[in-house]
C-alpha positions in Angstrom: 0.0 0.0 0.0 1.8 3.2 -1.1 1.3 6.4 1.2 -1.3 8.8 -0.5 0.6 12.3 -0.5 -1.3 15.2 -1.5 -0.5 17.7 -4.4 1.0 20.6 -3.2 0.8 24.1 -4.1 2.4 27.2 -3.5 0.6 28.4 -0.3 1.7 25.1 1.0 5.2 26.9 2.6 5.7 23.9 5.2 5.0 21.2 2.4 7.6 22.8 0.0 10.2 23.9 2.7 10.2 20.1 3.6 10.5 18.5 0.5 13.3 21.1 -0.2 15.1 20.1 3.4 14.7 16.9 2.0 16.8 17.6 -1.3 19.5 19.8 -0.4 19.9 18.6 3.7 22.3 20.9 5.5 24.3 21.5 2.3 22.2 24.5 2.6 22.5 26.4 5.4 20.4 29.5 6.8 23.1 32.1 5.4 22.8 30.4 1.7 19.1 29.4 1.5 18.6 33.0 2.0 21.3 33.8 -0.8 19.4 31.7 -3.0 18.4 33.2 -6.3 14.7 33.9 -6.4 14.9 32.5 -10.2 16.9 29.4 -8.8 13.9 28.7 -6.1 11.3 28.9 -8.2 12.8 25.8 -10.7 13.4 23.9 -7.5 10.2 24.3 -6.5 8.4 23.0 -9.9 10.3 20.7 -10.1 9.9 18.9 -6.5 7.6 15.4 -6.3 3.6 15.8 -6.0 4.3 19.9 -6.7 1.4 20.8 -8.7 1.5 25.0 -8.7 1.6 26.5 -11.9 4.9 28.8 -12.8 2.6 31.9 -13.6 0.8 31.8 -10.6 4.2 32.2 -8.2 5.1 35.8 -6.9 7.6 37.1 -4.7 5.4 36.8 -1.4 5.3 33.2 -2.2 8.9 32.8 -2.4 9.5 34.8 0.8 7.5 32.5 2.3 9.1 29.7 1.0 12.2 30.5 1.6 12.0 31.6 6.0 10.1 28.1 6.1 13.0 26.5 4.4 15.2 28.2 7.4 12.8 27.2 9.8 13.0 23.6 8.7 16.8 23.9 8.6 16.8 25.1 12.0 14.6 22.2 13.4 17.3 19.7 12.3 19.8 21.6 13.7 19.4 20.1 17.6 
């Protein structure tokens, strides 16, 4: 029986900043995930697992968002 994950989409910060903890692990630090390249975060994101957001519908806010919840999630993992 597989676990059902559901689709995510941008206003799902936690979902994303997960799934991106997941992929990069402490290679990326709080200093360089907020160095990250807005441009950069955005592929990323499309191009995470069950990610079903549209390109067109991203803005900035969303990849504020995205990015302090990545931190956050770093942070967690840190103790």
């Amino acid at each position: 029986m597989s676990h059902y994950e559901p689709p995510i989409h941008w206003s799902d910060y936690e979902d994303i900043a997960l799934k991106l903890y997941e992929k990069f692990g402490d290679d990326f630090g709080e200093g360089k995930i907020y160095r990250v390249r807005f441009t950069d975060l955005l592929d990323w994101v499309l191009q995470l697992p069950g990610f079903e957001g549209k390109r067109e519908d991203c803005n900035e806010g969303h990849l504020e968002m995205i990015q302090s919840s990545w931190v956050y999630e770093w942070r967690d993992n840190q103790k």
